[in-house]
Biopython code that builds the backbone (N, CA, C, O; Angstrom):
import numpy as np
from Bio.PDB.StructureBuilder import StructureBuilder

atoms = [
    (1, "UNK", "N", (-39.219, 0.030, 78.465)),
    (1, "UNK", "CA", (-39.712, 1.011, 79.401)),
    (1, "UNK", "C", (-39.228, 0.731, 80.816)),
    (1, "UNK", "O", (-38.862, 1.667, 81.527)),
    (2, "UNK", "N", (-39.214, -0.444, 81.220)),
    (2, "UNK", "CA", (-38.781, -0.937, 82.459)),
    (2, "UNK", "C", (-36.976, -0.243, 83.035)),
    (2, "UNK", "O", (-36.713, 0.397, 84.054)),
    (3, "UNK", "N", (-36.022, -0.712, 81.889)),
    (3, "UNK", "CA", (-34.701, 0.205, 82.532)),
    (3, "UNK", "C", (-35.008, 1.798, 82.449)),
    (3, "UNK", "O", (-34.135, 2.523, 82.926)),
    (4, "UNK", "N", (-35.928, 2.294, 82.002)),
    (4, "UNK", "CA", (-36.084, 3.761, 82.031)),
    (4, "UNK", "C", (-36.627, 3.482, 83.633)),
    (4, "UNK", "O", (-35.716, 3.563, 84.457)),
    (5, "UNK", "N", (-37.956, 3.170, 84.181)),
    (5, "UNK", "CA", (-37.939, 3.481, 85.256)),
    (5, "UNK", "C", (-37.011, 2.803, 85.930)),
    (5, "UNK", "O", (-36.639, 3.844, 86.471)),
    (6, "UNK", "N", (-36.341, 2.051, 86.362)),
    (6, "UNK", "CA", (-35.239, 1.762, 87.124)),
    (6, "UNK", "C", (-34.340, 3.263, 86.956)),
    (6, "UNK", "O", (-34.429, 4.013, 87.928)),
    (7, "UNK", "N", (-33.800, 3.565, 86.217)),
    (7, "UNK", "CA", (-32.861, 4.628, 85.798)),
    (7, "UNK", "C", (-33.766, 6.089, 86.919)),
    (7, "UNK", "O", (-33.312, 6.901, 87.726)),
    (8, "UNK", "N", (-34.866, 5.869, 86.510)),
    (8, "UNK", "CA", (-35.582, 7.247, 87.583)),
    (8, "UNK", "C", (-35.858, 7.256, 89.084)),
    (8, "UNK", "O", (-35.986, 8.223, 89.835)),
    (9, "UNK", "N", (-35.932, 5.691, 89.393)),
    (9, "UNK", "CA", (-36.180, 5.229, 91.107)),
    (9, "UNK", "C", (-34.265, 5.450, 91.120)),
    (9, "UNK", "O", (-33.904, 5.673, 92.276)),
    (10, "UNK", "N", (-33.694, 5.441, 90.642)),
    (10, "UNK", "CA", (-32.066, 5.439, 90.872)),
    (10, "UNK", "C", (-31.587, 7.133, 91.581)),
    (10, "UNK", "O", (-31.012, 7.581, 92.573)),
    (11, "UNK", "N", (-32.418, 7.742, 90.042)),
    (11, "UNK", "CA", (-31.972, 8.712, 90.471)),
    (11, "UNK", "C", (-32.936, 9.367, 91.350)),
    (11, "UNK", "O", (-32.280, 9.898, 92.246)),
    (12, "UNK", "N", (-33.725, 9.502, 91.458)),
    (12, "UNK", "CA", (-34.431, 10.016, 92.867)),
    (12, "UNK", "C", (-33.916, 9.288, 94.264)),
    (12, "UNK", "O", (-33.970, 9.994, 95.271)),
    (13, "UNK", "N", (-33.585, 8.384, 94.359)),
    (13, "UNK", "CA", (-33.041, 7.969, 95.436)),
    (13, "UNK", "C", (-31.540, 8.980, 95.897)),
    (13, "UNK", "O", (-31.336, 9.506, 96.991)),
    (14, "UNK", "N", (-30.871, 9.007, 94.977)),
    (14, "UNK", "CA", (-29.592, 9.969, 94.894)),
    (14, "UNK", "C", (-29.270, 10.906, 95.027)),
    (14, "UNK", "O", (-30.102, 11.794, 94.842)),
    (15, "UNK", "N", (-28.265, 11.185, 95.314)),
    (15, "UNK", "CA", (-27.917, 12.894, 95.426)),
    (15, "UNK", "C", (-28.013, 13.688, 94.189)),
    (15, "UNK", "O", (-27.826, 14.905, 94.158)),
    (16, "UNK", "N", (-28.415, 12.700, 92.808)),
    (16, "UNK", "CA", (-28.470, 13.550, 91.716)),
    (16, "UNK", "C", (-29.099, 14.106, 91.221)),
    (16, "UNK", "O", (-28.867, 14.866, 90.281)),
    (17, "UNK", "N", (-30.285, 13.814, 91.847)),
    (17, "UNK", "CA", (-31.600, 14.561, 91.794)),
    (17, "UNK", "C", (-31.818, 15.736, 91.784)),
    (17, "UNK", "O", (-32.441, 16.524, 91.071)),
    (18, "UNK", "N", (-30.707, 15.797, 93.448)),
    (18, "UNK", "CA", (-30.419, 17.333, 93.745)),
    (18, "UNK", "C", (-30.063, 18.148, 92.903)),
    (18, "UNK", "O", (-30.476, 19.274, 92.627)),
    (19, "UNK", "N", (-29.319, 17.567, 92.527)),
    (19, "UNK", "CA", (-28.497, 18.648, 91.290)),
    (19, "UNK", "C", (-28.404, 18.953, 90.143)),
    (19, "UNK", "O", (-27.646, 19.669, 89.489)),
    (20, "UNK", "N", (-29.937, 17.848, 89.783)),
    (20, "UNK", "CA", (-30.439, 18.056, 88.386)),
    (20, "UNK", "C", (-31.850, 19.325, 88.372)),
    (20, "UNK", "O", (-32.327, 19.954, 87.428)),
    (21, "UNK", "N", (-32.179, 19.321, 89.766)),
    (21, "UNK", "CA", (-33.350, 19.628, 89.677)),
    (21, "UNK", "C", (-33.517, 21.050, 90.441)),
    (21, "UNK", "O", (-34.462, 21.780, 90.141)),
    (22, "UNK", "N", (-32.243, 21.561, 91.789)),
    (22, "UNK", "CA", (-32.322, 22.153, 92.360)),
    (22, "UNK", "C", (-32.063, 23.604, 91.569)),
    (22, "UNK", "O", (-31.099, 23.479, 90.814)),
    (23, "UNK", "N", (-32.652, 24.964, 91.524)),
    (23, "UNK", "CA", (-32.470, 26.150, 90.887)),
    (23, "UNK", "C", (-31.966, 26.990, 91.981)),
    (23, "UNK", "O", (-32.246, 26.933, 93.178)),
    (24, "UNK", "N", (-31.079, 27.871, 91.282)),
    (24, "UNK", "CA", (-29.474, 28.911, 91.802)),
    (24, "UNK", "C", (-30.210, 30.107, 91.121)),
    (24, "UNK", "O", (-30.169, 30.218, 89.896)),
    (25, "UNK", "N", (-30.763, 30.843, 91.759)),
    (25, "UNK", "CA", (-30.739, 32.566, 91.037)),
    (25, "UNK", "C", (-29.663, 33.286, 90.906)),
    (25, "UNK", "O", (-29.136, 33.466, 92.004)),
    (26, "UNK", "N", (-28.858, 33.996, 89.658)),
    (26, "UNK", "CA", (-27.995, 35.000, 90.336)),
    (26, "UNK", "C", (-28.973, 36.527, 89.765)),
    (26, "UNK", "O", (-29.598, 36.799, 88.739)),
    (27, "UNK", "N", (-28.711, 37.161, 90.897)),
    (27, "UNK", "CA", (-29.375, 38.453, 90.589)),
    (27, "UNK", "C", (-28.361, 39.689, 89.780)),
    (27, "UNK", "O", (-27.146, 39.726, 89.584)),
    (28, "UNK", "N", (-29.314, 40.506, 89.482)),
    (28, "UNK", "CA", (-28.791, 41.808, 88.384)),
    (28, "UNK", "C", (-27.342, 42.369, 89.142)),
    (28, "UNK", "O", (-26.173, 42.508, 88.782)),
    (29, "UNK", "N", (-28.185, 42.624, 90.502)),
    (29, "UNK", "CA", (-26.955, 43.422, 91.245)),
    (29, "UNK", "C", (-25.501, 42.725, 91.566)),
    (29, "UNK", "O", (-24.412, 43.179, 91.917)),
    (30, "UNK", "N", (-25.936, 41.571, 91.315)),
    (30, "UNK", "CA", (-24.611, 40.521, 91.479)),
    (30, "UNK", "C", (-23.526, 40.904, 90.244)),
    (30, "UNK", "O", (-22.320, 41.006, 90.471)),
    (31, "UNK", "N", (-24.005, 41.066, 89.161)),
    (31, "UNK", "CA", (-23.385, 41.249, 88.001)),
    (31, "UNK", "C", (-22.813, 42.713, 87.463)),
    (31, "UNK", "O", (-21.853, 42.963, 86.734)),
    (32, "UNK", "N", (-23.748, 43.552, 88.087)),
    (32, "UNK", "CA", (-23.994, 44.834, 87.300)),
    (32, "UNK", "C", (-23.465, 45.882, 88.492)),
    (32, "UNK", "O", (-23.860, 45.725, 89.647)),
    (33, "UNK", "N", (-22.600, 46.897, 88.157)),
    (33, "UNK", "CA", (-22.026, 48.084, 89.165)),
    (33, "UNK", "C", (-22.947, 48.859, 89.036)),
    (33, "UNK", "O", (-23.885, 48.639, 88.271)),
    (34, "UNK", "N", (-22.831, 49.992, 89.826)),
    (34, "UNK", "CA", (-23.656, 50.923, 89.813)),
    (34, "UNK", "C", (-23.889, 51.966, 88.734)),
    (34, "UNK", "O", (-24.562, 52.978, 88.927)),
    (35, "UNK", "N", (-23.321, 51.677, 87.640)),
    (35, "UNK", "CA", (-23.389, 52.418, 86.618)),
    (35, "UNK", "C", (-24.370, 51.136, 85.345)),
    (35, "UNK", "O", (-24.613, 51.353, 84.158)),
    (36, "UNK", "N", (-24.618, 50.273, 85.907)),
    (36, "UNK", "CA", (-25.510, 49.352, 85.144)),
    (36, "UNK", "C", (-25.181, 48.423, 84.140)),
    (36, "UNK", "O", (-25.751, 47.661, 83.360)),
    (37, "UNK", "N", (-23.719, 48.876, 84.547)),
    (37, "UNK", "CA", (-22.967, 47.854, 83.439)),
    (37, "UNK", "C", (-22.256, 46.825, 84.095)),
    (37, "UNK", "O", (-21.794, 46.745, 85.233)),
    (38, "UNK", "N", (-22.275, 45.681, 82.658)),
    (38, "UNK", "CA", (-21.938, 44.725, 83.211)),
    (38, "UNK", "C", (-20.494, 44.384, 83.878)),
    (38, "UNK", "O", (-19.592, 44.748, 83.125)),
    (39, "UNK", "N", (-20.013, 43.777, 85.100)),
    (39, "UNK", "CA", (-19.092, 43.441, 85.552)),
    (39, "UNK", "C", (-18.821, 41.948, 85.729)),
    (39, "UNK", "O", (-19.576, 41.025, 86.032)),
    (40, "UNK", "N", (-17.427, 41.991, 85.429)),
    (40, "UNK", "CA", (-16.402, 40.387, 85.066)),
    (40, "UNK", "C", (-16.420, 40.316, 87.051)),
    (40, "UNK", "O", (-16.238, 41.113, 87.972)),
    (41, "UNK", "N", (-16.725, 38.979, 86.906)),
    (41, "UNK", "CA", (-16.443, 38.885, 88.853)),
    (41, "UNK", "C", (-16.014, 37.507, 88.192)),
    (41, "UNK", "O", (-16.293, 36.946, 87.133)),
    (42, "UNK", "N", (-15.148, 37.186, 89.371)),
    (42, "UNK", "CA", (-13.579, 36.104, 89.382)),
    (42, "UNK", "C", (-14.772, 34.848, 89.940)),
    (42, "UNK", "O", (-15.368, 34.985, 91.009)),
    (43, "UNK", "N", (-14.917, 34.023, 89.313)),
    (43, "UNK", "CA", (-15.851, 32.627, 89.797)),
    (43, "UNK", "C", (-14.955, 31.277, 90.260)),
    (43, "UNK", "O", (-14.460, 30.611, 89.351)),
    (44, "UNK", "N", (-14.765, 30.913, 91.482)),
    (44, "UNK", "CA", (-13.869, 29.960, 91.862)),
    (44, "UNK", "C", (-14.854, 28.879, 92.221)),
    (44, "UNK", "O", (-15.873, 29.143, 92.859)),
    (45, "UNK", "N", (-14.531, 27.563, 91.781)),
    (45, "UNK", "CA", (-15.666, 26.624, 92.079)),
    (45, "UNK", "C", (-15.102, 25.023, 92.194)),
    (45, "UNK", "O", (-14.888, 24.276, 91.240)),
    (46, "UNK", "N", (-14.870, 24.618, 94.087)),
    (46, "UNK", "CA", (-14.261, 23.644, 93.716)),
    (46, "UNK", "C", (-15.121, 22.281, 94.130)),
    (46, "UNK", "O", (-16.302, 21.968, 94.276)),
    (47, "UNK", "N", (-13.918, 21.711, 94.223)),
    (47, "UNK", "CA", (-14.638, 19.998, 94.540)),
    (47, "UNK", "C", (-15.368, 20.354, 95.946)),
    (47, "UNK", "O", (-16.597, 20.422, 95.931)),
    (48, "UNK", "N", (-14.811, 20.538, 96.918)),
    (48, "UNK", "CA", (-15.656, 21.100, 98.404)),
    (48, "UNK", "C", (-17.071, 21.778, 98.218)),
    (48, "UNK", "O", (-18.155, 21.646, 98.786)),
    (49, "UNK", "N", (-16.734, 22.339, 97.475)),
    (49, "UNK", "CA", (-18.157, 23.203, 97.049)),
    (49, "UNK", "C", (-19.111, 22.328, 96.652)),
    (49, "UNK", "O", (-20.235, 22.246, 97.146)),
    (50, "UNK", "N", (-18.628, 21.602, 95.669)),
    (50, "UNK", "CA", (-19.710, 20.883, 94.732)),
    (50, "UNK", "C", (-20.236, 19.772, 96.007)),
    (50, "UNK", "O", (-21.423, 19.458, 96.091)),
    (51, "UNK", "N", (-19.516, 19.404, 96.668)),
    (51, "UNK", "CA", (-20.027, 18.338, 97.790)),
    (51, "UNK", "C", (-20.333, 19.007, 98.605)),
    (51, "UNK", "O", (-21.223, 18.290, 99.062)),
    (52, "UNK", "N", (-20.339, 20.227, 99.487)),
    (52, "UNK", "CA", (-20.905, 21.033, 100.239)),
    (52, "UNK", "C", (-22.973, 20.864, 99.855)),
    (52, "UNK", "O", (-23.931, 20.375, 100.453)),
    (53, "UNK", "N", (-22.717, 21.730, 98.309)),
    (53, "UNK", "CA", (-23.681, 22.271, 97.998)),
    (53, "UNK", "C", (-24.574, 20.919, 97.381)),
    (53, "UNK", "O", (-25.775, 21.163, 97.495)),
    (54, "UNK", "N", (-24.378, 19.862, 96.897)),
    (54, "UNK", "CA", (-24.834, 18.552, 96.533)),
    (54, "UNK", "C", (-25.309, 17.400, 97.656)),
    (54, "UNK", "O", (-26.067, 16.458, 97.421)),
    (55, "UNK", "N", (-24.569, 17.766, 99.138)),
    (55, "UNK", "CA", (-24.582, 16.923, 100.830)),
    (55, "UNK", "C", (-24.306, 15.561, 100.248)),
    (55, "UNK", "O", (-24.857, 14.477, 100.440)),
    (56, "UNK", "N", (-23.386, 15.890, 99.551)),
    (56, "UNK", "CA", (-22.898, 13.852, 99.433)),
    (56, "UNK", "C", (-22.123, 13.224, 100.737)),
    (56, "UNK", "O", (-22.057, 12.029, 101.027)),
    (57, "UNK", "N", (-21.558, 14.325, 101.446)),
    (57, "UNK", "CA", (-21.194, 13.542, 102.817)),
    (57, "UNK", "C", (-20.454, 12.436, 103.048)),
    (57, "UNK", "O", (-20.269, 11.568, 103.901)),
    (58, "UNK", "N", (-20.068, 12.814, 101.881)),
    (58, "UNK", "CA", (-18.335, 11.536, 101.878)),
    (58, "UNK", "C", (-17.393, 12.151, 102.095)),
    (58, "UNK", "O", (-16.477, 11.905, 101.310)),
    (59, "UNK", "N", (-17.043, 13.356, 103.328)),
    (59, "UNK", "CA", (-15.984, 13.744, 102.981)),
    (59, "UNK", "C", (-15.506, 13.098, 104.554)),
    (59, "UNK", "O", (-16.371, 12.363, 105.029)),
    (60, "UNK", "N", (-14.440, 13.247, 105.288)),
    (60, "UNK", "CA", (-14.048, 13.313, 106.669)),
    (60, "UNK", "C", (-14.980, 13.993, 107.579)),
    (60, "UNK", "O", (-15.698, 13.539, 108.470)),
    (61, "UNK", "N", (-14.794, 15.241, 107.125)),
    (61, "UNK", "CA", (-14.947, 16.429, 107.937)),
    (61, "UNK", "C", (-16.683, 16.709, 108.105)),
    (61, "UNK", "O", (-17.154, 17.413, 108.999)),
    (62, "UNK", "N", (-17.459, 16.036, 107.102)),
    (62, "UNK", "CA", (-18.713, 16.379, 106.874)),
    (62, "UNK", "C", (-19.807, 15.824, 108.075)),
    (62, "UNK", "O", (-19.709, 14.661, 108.468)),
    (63, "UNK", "N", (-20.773, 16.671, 108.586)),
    (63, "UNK", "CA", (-21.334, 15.854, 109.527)),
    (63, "UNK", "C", (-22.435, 14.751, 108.870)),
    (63, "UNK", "O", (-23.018, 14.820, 107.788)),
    (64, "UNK", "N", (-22.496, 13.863, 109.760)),
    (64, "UNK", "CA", (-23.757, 12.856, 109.559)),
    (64, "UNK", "C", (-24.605, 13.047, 109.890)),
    (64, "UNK", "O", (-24.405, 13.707, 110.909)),
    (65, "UNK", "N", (-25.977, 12.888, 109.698)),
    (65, "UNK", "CA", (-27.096, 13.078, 110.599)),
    (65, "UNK", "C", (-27.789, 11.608, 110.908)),
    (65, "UNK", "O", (-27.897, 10.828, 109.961)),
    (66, "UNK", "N", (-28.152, 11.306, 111.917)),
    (66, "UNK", "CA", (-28.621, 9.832, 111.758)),
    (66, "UNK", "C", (-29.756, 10.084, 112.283)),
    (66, "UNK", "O", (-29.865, 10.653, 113.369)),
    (67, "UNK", "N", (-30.919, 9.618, 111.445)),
    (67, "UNK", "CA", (-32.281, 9.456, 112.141)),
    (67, "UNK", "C", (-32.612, 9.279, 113.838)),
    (67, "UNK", "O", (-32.044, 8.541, 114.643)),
    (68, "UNK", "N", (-33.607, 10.122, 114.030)),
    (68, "UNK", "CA", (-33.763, 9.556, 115.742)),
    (68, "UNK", "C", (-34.301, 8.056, 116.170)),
    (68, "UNK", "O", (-34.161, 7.485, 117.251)),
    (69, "UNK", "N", (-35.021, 7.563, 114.861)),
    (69, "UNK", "CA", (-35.177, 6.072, 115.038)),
    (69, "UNK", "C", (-33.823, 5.289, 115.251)),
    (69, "UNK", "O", (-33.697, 4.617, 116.274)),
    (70, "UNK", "N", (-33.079, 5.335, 114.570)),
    (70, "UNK", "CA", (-31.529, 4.984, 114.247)),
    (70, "UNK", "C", (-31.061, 4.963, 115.911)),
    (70, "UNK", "O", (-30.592, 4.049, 116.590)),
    (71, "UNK", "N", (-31.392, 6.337, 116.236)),
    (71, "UNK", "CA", (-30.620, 6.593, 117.318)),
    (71, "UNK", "C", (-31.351, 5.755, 118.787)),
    (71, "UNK", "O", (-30.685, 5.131, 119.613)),
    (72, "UNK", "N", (-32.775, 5.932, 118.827)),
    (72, "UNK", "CA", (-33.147, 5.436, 119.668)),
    (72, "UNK", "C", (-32.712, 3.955, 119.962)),
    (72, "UNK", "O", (-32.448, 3.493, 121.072)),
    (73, "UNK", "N", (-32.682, 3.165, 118.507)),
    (73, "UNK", "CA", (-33.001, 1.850, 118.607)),
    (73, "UNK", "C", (-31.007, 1.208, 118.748)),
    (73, "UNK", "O", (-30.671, 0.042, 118.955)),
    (74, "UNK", "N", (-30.340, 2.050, 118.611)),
    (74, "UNK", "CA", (-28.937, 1.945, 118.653)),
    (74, "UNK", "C", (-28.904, 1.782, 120.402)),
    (74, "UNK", "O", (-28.574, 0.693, 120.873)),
    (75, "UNK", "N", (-29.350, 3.191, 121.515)),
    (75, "UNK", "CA", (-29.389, 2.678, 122.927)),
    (75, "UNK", "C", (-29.936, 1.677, 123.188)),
    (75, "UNK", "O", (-29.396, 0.818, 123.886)),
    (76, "UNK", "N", (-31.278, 1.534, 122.629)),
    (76, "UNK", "CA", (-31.783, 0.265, 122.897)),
    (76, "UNK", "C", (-31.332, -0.828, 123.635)),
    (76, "UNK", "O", (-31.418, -1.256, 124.786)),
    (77, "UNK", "N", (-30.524, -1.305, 121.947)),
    (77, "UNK", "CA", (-29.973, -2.292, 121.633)),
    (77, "UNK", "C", (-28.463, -2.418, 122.670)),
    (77, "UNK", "O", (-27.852, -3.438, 122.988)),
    (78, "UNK", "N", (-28.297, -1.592, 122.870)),
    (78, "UNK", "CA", (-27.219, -1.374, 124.315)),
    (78, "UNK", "C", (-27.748, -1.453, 125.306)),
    (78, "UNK", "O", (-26.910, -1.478, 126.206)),
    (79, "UNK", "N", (-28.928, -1.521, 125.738)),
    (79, "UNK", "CA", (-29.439, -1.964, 126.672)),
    (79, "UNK", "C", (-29.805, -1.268, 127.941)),
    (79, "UNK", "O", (-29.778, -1.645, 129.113)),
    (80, "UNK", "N", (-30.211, 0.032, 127.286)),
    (80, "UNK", "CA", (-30.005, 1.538, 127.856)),
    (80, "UNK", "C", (-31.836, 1.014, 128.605)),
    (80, "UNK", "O", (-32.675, 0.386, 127.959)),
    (81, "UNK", "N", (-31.990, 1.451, 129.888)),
    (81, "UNK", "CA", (-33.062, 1.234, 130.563)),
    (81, "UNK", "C", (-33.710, 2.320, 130.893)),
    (81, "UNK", "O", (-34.500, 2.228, 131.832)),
    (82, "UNK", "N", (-33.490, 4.024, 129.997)),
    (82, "UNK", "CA", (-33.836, 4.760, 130.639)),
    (82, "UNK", "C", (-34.842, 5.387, 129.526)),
    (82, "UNK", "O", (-35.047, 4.773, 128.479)),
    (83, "UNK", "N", (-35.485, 6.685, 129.809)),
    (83, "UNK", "CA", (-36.271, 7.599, 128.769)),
    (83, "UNK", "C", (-35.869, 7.694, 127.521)),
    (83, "UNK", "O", (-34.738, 7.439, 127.932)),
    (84, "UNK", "N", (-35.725, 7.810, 126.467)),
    (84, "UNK", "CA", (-34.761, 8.111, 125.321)),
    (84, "UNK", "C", (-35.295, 9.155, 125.105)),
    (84, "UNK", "O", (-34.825, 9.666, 124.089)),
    (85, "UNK", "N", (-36.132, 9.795, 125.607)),
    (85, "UNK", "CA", (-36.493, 11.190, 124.610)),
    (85, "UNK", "C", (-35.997, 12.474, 125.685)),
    (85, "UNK", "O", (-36.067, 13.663, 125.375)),
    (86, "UNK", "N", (-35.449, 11.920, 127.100)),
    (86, "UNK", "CA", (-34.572, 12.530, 127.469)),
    (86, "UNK", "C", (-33.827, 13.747, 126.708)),
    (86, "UNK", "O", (-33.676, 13.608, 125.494)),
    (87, "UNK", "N", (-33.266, 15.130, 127.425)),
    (87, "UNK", "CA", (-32.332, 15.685, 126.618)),
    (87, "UNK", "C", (-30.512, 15.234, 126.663)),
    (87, "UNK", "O", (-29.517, 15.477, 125.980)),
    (88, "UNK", "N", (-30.862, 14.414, 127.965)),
    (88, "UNK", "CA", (-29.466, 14.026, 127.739)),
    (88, "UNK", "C", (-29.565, 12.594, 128.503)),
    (88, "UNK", "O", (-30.428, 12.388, 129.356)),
    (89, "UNK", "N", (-28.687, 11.711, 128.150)),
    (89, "UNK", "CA", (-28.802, 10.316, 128.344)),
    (89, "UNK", "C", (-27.952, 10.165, 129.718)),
    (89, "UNK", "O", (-27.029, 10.919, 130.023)),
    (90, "UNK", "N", (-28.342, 9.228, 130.386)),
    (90, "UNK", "CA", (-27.577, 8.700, 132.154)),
    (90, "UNK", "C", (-26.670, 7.359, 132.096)),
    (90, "UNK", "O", (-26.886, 6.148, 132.124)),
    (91, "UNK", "N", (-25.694, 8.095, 132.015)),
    (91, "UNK", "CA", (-24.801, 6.721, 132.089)),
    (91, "UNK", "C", (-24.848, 5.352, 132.877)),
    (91, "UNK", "O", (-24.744, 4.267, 132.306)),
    (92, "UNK", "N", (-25.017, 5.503, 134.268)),
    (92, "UNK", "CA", (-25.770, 4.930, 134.828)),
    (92, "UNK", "C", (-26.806, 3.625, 134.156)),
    (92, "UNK", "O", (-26.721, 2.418, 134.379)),
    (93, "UNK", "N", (-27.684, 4.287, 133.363)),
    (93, "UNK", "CA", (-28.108, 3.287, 132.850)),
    (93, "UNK", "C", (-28.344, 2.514, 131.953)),
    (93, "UNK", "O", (-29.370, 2.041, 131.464)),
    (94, "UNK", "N", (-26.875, 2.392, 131.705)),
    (94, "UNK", "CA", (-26.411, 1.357, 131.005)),
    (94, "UNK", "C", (-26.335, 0.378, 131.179)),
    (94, "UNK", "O", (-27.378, 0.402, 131.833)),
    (95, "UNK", "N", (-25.932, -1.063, 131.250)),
    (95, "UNK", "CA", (-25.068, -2.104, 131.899)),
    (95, "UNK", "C", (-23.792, -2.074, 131.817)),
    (95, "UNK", "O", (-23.117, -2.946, 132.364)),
]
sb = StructureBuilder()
sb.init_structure("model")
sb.init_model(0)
sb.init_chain("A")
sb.init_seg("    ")
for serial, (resi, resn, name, xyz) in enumerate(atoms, 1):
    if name == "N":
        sb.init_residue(resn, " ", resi, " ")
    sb.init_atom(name, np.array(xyz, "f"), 0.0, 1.0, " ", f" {name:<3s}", serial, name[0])
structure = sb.get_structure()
């Protein structure tokens, strides 16, 4: 029983969670012309997509988001002497 839960704290930690668990509707009108019948539509589906729509965020181009704890304690640690909740930071007070 024990590697089963390991195997479930794994995947909840993961991006696979997402994508085991997350639900995609496609609707009638997506499929169907105005005569109620069904229509062939061209489905292109690539690697970008799948990491778009999954936020695995390994790509170059992808943004990061870093916690505001992260962020605060990053000036900090630089030795920043000013407000941090500021909207914008003073160079100045730096060292």
């Amino acid at each position: 029983m024990k590697p089963f839960v390991d195997v479930l704290e794994f995947i909840k930690k993961s991006r696979i969670q997402k994508a085991l668990t997350d639900r995609h509707g496609c609707y009638r009108s997506h499929i169907k012309d105005e005569n109620g019948k069904d229509v062939d539509i061209p489905f292109v589906l690539s690697v970008d997509d799948i990491r778009r729509v999954l936020e695995l965020r390994d790509n170059d181009g992808d943004l990061i988001q870093v916690s505001e704890r992260l962020c605060k304690g990053l000036w900090f640690r630089m030795g920043y002497v000013g407000f941090v909740n500021d909207s914008s930071y003073n160079k100045s007070r730096l060292p």
